[in-house]
VEXDREN-2710 file (C-alpha; in Angstrom, 1 decimal):
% VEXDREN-2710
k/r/px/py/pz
1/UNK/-3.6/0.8/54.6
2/UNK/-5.7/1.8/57.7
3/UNK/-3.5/-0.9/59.8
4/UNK/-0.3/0.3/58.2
5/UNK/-0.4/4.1/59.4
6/UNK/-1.6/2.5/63.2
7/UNK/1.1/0.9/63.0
8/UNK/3.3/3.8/62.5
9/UNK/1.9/5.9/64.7
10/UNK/2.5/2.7/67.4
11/UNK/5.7/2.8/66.7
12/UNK/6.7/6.3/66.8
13/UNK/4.8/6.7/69.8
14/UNK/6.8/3.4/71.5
15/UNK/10.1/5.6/70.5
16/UNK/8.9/8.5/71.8
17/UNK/8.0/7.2/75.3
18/UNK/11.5/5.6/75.1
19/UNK/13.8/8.4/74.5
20/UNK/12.1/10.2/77.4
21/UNK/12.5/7.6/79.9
22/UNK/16.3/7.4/78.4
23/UNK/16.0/11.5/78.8
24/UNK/14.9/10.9/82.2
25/UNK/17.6/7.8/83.2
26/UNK/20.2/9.9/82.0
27/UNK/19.2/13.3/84.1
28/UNK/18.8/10.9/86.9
29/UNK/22.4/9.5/86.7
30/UNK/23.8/12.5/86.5
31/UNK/22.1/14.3/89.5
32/UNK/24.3/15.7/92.3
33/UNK/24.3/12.9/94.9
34/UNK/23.9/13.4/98.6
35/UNK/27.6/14.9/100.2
36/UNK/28.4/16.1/97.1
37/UNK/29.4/19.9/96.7
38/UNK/27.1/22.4/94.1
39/UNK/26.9/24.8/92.5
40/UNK/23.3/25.8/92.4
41/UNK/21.4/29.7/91.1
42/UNK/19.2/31.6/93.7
43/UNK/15.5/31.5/92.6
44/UNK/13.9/32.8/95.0
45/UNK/14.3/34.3/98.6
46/UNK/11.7/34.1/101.4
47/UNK/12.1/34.8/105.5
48/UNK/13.6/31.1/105.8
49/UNK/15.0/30.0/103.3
50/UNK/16.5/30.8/99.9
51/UNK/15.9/28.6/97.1
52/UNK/18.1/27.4/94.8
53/UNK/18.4/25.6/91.5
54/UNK/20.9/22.6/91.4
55/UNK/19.4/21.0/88.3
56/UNK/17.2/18.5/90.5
57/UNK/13.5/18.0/89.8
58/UNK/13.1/20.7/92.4
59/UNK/14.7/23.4/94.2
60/UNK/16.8/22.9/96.9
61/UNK/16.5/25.1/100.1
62/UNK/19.3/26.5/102.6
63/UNK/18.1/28.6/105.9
64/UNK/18.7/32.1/105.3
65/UNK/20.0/32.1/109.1
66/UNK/23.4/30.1/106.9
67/UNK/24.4/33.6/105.1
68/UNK/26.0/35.9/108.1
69/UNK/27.2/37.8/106.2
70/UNK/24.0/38.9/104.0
71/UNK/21.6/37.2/102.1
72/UNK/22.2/36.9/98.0
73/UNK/20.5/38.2/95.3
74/UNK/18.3/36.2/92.7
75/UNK/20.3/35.2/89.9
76/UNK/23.7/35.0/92.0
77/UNK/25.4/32.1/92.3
78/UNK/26.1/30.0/95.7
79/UNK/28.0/27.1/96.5
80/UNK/26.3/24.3/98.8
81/UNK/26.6/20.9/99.9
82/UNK/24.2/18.5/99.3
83/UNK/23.3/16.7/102.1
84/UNK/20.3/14.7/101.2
85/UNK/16.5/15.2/99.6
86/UNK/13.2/14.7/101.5
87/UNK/9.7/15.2/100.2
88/UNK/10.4/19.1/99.6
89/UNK/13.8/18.1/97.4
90/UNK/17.0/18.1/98.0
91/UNK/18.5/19.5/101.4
92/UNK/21.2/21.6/101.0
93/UNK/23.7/23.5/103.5
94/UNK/26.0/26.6/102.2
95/UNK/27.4/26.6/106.3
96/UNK/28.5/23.1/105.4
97/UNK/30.0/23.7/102.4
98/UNK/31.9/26.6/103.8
99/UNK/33.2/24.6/106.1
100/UNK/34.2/22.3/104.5
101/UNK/36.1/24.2/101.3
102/UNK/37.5/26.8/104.4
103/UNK/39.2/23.1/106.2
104/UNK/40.6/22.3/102.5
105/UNK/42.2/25.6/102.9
106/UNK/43.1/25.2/106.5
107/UNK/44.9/22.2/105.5
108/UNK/46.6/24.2/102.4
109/UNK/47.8/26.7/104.6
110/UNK/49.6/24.4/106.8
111/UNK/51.1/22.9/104.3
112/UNK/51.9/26.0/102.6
113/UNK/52.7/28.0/106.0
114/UNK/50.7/31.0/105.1
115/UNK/48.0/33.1/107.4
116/UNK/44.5/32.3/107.4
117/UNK/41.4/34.7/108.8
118/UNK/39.4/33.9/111.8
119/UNK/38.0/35.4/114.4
120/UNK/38.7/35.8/118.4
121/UNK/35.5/34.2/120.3
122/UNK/36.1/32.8/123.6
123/UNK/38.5/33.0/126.6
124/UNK/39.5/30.2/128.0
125/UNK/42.1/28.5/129.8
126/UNK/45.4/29.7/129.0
127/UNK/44.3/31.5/125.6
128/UNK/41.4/31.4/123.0
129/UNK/38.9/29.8/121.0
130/UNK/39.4/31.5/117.3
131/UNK/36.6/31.0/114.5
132/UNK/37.9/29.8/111.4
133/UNK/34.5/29.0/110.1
134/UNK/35.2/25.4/110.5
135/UNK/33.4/22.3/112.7
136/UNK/36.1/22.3/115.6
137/UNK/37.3/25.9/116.8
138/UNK/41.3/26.5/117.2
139/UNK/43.1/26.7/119.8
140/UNK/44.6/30.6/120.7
141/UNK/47.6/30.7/123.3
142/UNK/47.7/33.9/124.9
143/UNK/51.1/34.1/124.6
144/UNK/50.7/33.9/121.1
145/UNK/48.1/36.3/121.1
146/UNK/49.3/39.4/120.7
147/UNK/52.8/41.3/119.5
148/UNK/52.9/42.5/123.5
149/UNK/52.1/41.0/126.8
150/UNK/47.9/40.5/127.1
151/UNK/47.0/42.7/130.1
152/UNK/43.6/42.3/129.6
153/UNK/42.6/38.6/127.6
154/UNK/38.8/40.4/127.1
155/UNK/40.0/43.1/125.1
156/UNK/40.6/40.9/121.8
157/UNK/37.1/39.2/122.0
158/UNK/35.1/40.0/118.8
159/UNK/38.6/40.4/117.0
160/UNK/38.9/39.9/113.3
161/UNK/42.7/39.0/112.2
162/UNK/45.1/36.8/111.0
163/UNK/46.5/33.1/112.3
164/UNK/49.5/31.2/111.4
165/UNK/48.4/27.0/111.9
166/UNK/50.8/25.9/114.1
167/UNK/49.6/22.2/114.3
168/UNK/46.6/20.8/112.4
169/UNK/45.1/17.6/113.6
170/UNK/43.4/15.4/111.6
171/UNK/42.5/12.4/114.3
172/UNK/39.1/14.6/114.7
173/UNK/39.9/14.9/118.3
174/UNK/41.8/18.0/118.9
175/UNK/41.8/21.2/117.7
176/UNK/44.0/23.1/115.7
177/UNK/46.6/25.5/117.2
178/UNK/47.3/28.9/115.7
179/UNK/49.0/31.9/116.1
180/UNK/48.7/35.0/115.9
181/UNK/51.5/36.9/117.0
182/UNK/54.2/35.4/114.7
183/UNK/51.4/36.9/111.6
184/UNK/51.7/40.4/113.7
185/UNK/55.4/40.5/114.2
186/UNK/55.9/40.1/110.3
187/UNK/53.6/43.0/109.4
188/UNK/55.1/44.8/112.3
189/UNK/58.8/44.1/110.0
190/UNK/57.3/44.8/106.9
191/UNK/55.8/48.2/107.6
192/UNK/59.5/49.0/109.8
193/UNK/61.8/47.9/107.2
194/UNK/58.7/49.9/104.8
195/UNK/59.5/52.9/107.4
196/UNK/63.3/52.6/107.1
197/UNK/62.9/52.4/103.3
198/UNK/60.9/55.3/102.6
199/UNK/61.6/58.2/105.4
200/UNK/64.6/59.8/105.3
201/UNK/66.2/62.2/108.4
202/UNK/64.9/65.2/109.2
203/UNK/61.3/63.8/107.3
204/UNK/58.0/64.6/109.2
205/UNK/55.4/61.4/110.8
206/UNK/52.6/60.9/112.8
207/UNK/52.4/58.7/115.5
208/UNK/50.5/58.1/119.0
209/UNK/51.4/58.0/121.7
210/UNK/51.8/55.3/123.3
211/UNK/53.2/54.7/126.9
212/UNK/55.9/56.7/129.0
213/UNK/59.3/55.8/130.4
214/UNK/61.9/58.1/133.1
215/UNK/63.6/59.2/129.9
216/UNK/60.6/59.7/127.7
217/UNK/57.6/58.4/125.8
218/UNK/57.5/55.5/122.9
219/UNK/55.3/56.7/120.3
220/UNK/53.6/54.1/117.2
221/UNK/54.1/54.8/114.1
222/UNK/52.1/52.3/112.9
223/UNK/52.6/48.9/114.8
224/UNK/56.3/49.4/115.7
225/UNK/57.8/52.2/117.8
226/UNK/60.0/55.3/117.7
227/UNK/61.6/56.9/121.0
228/UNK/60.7/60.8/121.5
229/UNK/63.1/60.9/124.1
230/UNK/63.0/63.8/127.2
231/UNK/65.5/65.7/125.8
232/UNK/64.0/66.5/122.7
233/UNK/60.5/67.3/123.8
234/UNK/61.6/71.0/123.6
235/UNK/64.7/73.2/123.9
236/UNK/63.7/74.1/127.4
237/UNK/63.7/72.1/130.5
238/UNK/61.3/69.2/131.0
239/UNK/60.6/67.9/134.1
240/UNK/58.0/64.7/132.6
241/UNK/57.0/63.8/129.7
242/UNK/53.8/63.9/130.6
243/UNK/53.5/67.4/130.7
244/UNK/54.5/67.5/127.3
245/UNK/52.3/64.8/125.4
246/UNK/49.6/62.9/126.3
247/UNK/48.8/59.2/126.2
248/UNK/46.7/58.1/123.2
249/UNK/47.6/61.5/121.3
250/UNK/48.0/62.0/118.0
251/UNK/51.5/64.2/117.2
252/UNK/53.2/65.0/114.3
253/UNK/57.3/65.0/114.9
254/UNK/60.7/64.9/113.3
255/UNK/62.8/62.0/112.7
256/UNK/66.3/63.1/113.5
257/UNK/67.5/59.1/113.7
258/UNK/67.6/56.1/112.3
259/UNK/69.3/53.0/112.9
260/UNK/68.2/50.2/110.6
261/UNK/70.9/47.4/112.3
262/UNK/69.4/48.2/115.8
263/UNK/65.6/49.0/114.6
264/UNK/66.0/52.3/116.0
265/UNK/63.6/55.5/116.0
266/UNK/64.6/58.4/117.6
267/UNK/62.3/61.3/117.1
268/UNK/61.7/65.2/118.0
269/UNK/59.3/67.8/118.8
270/UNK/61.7/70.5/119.5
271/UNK/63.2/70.1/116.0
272/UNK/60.1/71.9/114.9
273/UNK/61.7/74.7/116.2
274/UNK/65.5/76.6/115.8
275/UNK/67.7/75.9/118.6
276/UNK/68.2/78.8/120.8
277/UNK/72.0/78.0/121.0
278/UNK/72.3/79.3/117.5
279/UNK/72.3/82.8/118.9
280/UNK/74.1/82.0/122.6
281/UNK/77.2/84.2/121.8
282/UNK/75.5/87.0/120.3
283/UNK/73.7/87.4/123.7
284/UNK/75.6/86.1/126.2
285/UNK/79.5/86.2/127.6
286/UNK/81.9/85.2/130.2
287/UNK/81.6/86.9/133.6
288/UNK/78.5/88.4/132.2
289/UNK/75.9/88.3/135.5
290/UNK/72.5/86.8/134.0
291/UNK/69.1/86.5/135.7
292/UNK/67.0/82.8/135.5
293/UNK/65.1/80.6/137.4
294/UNK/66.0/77.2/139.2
295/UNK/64.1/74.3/137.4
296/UNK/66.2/70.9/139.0
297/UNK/68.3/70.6/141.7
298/UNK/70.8/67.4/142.0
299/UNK/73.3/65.9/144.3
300/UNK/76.0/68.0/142.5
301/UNK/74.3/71.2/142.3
302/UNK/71.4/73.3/140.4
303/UNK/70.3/73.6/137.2
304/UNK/69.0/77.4/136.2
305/UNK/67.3/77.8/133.0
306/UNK/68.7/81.3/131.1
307/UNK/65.6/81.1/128.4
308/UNK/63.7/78.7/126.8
309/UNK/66.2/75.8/125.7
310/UNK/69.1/77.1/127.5
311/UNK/70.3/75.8/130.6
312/UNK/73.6/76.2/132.9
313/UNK/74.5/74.4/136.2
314/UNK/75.4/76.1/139.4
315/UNK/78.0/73.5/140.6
316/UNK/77.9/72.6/144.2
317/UNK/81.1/74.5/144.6
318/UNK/79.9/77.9/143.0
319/UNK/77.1/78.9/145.5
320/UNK/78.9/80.5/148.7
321/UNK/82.3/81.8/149.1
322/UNK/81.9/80.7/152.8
323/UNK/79.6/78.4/153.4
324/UNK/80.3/74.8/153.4
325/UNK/77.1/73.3/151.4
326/UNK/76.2/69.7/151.4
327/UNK/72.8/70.3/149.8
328/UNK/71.7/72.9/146.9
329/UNK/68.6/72.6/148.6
330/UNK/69.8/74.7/151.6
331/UNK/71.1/77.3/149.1
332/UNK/68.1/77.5/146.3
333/UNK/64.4/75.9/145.6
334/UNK/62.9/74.7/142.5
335/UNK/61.4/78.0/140.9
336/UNK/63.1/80.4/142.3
337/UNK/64.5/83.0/140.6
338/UNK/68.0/83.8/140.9
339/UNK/71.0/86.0/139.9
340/UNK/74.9/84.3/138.5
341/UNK/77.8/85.0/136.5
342/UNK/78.5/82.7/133.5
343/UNK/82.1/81.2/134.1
344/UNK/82.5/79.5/131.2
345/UNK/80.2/77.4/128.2
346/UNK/80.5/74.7/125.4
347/UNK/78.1/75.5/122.8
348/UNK/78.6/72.2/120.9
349/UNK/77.9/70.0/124.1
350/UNK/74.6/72.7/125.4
351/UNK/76.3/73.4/128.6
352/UNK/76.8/76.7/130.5
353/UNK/79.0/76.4/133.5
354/UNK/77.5/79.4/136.4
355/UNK/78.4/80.4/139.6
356/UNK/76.2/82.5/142.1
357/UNK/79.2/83.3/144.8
358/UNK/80.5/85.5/142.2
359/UNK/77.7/87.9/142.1
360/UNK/79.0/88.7/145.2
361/UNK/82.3/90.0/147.3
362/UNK/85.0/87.4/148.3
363/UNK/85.4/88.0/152.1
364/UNK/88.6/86.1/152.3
365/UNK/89.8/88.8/150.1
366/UNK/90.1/91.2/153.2
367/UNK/89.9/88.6/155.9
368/UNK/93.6/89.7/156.9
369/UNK/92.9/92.9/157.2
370/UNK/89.6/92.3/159.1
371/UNK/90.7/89.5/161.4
372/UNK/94.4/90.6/162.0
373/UNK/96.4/88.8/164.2
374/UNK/95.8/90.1/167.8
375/UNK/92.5/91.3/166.7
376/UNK/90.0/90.8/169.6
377/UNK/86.2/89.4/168.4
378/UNK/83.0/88.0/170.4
379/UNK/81.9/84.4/168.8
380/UNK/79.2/81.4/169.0
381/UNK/80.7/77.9/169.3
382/UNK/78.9/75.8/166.8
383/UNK/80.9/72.9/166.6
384/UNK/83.1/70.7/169.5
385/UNK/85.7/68.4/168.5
386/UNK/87.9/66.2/170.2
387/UNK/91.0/68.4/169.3
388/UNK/88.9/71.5/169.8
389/UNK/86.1/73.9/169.0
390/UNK/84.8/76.2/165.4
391/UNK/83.8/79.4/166.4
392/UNK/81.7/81.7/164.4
393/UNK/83.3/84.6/164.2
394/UNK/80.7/85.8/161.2
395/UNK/78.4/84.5/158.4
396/UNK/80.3/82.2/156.8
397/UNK/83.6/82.6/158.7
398/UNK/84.7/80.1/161.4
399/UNK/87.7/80.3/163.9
400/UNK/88.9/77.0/164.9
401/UNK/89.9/77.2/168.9
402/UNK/92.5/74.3/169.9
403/UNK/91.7/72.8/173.2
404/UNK/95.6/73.8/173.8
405/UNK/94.6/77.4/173.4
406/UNK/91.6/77.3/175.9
407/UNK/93.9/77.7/179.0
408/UNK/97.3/78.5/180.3
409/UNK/97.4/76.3/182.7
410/UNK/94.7/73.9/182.9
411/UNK/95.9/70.1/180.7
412/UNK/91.8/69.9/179.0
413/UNK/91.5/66.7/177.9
414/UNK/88.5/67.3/175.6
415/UNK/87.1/70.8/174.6
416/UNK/83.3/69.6/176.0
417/UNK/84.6/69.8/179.5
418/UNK/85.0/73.6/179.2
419/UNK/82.6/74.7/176.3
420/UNK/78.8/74.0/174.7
421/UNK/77.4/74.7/171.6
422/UNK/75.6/77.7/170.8
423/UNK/78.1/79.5/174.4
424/UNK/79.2/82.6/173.1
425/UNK/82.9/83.6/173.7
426/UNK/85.9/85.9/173.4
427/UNK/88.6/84.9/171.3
428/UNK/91.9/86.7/170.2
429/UNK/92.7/85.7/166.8
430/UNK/96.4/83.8/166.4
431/UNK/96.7/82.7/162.8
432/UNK/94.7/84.3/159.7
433/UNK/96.1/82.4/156.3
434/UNK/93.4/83.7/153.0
435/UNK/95.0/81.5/151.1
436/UNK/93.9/78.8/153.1
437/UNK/90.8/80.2/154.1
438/UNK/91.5/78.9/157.9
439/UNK/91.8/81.4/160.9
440/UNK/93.0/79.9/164.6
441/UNK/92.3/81.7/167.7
442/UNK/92.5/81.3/171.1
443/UNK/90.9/82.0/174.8
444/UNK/94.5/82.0/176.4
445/UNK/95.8/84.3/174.4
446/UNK/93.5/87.1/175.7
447/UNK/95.9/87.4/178.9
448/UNK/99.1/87.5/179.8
449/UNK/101.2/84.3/179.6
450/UNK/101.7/83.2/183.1
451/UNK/104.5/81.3/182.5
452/UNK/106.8/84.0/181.1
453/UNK/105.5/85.9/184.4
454/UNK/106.5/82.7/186.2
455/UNK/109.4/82.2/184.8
456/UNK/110.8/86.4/185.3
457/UNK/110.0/85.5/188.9
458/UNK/111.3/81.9/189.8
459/UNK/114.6/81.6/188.4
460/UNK/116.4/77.7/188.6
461/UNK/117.1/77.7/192.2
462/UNK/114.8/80.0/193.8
463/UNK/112.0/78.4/196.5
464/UNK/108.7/79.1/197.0
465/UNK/105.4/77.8/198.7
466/UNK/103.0/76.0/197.1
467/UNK/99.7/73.7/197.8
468/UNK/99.3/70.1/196.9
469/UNK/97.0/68.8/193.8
470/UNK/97.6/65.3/193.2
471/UNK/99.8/63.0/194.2
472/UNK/100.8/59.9/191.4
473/UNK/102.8/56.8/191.6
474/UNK/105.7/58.7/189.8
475/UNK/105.4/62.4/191.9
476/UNK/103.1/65.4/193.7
477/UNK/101.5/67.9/191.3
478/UNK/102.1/71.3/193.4
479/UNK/100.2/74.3/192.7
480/UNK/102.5/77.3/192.2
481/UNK/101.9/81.4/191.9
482/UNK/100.2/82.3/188.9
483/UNK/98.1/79.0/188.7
484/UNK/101.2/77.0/187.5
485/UNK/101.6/73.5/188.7
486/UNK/104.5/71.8/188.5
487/UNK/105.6/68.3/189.2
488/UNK/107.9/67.0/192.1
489/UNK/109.4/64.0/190.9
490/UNK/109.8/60.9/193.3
491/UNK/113.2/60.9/193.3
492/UNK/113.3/64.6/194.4
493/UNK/111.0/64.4/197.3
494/UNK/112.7/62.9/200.3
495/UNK/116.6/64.6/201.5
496/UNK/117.3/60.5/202.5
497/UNK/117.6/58.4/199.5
498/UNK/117.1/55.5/201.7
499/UNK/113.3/56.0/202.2
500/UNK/111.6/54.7/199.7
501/UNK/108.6/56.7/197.6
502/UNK/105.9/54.8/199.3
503/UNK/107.5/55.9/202.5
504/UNK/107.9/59.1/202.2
505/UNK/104.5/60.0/200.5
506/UNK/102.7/59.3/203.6
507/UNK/104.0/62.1/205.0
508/UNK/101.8/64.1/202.6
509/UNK/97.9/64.8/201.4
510/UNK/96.3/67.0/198.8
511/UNK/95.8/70.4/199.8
512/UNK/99.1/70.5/201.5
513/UNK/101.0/73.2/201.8
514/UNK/104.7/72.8/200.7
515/UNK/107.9/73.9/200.5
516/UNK/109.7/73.4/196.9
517/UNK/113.1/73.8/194.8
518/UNK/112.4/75.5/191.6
519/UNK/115.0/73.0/189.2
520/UNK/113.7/73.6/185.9
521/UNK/110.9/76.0/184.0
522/UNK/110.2/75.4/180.3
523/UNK/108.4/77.9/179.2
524/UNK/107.4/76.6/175.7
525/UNK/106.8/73.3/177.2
526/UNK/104.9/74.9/180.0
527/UNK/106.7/72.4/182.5
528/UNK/108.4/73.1/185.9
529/UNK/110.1/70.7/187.8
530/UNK/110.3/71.3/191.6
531/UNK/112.5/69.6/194.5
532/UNK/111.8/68.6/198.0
533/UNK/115.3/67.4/198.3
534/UNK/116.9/70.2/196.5
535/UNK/114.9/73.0/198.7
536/UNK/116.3/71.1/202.0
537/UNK/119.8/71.2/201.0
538/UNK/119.6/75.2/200.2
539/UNK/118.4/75.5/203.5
540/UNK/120.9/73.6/205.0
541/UNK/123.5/75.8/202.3
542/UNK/121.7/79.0/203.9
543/UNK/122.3/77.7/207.2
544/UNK/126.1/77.0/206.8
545/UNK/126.8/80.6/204.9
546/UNK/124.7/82.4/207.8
547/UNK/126.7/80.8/210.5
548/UNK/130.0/81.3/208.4
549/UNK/129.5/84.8/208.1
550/UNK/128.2/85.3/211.7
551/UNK/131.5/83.9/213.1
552/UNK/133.3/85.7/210.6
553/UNK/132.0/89.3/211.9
554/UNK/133.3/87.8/215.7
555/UNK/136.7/87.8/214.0
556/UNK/138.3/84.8/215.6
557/UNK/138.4/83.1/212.3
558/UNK/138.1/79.5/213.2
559/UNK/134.5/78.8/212.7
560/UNK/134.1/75.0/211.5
561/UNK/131.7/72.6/210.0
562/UNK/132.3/70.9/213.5
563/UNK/131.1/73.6/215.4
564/UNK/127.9/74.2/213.1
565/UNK/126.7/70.5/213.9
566/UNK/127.9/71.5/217.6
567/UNK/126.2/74.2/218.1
568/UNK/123.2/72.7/216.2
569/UNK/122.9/69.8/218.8
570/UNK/123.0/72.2/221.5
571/UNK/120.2/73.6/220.0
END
């Protein structure tokens, strides 16, 4: 009986000891093996490590220095990988196990062409290292970097985003390439085509601004841009946007446009605000004079603001009824306040047409009366032409003197040769046309024409004496009474046709005195012709009639040629 129950107890004991070492084969099998990936409960957490229960005879341990981003709690779970036991237990690594599940999404992400996170860590040749939190870093070209040009490639270190895979490698050799900019540009779409969904015309926004242009400043509403264009930073006149809105500022403005097809913004700050034109013809009216101040000056004339938001342009044209100007400048300055009549205004377009002539008197109203013809006036040359000389006869008004009115006698080739800028001079006025605005005078015309004198005196056919001026290859220049010089052709100045020109010039010099014909005065032309030739044969004329009617009064009658050229010989 005794042997029995031994027996018994032998054997349950010998199945005991066998199910445990089955218990313990079979929890052995099924342990996680080494490069597997677990799932394992924090047990407990020290300075170095934090412990963790993977369902192996012991703990395994990962370095606390694994968990950037903050250590667990006990009881949470953590995912590892498994990379071998040593006499503490098994080895585990959560940094590799990230790693490795953040590549199987890498890879995922390729395939599946959507964004993955990382982070911006090193500059280096032509771009970036980014951390995607697995073994090999990717590969960042700057010009995939950003939405806009990359002034500065330090500014995105330390940057937490998004990345497009652009290649993925899987040699083990190279490193991935993202991008970054293709991920910024579709948020950048999505919030615009958001924007153009959502706000309406007229709607209030917020935006920064965000650089300046010539025309005005782009301001970003949130990755993409609207225009606040020059124009409508405020009713009144703006010289730079600058002095309007700062850089980096915060605004609030109106949207008064929007162009979905073009991706267009426009937007206001003046909108916050009636426009002044609303009341323009309850305050203001043609030929009304106004007072305002010059804010810009252009090529084309000067702009003078009336009030705040209303403007009008002095043309060019409008600022003197005299005075020539080539540049507002010489008229008007930047500031300065000034006084004009509004000619005219278009209150659709915003513009008001002045003119600051008109504030005063037209002087070539009465210029007819003033400078009548015949009128006698004292003026300053300020101008010398090859035709002739502008003489100032007052502010504004100019006389133009032809060089054919300098002189009555003298041929001026140019108008330098008798005058100089700045030489003050007498003038008789000749011709004053308002119409025109152009007044002629003259020098001349301050005497007596001496060629109407001339011309009472020295009939065709009288003689006189004269002197020499010039002598030419086609006649003598003779200096007559009254300073009139007239010409003595070479055909008139030998009595003998049969002496040639050359011949019978070398009878004469300049400053001669000579004995001439008068054959023709033109007194419009101012020309007389005078006669060597002609003046010998009068006197030979003279001489017959004196000889005729001296033997006339001896009364024999019978007085002859014959005798003349006798008595002459005998002479």
């Amino acid at each position: 009986m005794e042997e029995m129950e031994v027996e018994k107890e032998a054997s349950q004991s010998s199945k005991g000891t066998f199910q445990t070492q089955l218990e313990e084969s079979l929890k052995e099998f099924s342990a996680p093996q080494a490069g597997q990936l677990v799932e394992g409960t924090v047990v407990q957490i020290t300075n170095d490590y934090v412990y963790v229960d993977i369902g192996d005879k012991s703990e395994g341990l990962i370095p606390t220095i694994e968990f950037a981003e903050g250590l667990p709690k006990e009881g949470d779970k953590v995912h590892a990988l498994l990379t071998g036991h040593n006499s503490n237990g098994p080895v585990l690594s959560k940094k590799k196990a990230d790693s490795k599940r953040l590549l199987k999404e890498v890879n995922q992400a390729y395939k599946d062409k959507t964004p993955v996170s990382g982070v911006i860590s090193k500059v280096v040749k032509s771009g970036y290292e980014v951390n995607l939190g697995i073994d090999r870093a990717a590969f960042l070209p700057i010009s995939q970097a950003d939405s806009e040009k990359v002034e500065k490639p330090e500014s995105l270190l330390g940057l937490k985003s998004k990345f497009y895979i652009e290649r993925l490698y899987s040699d083990n050799k190279l490193n991935p390439v993202v991008n970054r900019r293709k991920y910024l540009e579709e948020e950048i779409d999505s919030k615009r085509d958001n924007f153009f969904n959502t706000v309406n015309i007229g709607d209030s926004v917020k935006g920064t601004v965000k650089s300046f242009t010539s025309f005005g400043a782009f301001i970003d509403l949130g990755g993409f841009d609207g225009l606040l264009h020059i124009n409508d930073m405020s009713w009144g006149h703006v010289a730079r946007p600058k002095d309007f809105v700062k850089k980096g500022q915060e605004i609030e403005l109106k949207v008064i446009r929007l162009d979905p097809a073009d991706k267009r913004i426009n937007l206001s700050l003046k909108h916050f605000t009636e426009d002044p034109w609303v009341h323009f013809e309850e305050k203001y009216h043609v030929n009304d004079v106004v007072k305002g101040k010059v804010t810009k000056l252009t090529e084309f004339g000067a702009f003078v603001e009336l009030e705040k938001g209303i403007e009008g342009l002095v043309h060019i044209s409008e600022f003197s009824w005299t005075k020539k100007v080539s540049k507002p400048s010489d008229m008007v300055n930047v500031g300065q306040d000034v006084e004009a009549m509004i000619l005219g205004y278009d209150i659709q377009a915003g513009r008001v047409s002045l003119g600051l002539k008109q504030t005063t008197d037209n002087p070539w109203d009465s210029i007819e009366e003033k400078y009548a013809v015949g009128t006698k006036v004292t003026g300053k040359i300020v101008k010398i032409t090859n035709v002739g000389a502008f003489v100032a006869l007052e502010e504004g008004i100019d006389g133009f003197l032809h060089a054919e009115d300098i002189s009555w006698t003298k041929k001026i080739k140019h108008p330098g040769s008798e005058l100089s800028v700045d030489q003050e001079v007498e003038v008789c006025v000749i011709e004053c046309d308002a119409e025109s605005h152009k007044i002629k005078v003259g020098i001349k015309q301050l005497t007596d024409d001496p060629w109407v004198q001339f011309a009472q005196e020295y009939k065709v056919g009288s003689t006189l004496e004269g002197e020499i001026t010039s002598i030419t290859d086609f006649g003598v220049f003779v200096k007559a009474p009254y300073g009139i010089e007239g010409l003595i052709n070479k055909a008139n100045l030998s009595d003998d046709r049969e002496v040639p020109y050359e011949e019978a010039i070398t009878k004469y010099n300049v400053g001669d005195k000579i004995n001439v014909y008068v054959v023709d005065v033109n007194t419009n032309k101012e020309k007389v012709a005078f006669s060597v030739r002609e003046y010998k044969r009068k006197q030979q004329r003279d001489e017959i009639s004196q000889y005729m009617s001296s033997a006339n009064d001896d009364g024999d009658g019978a007085f002859t040629l014959g005798d003349l050229l006798k008595t002459k010989n005998e002479e």
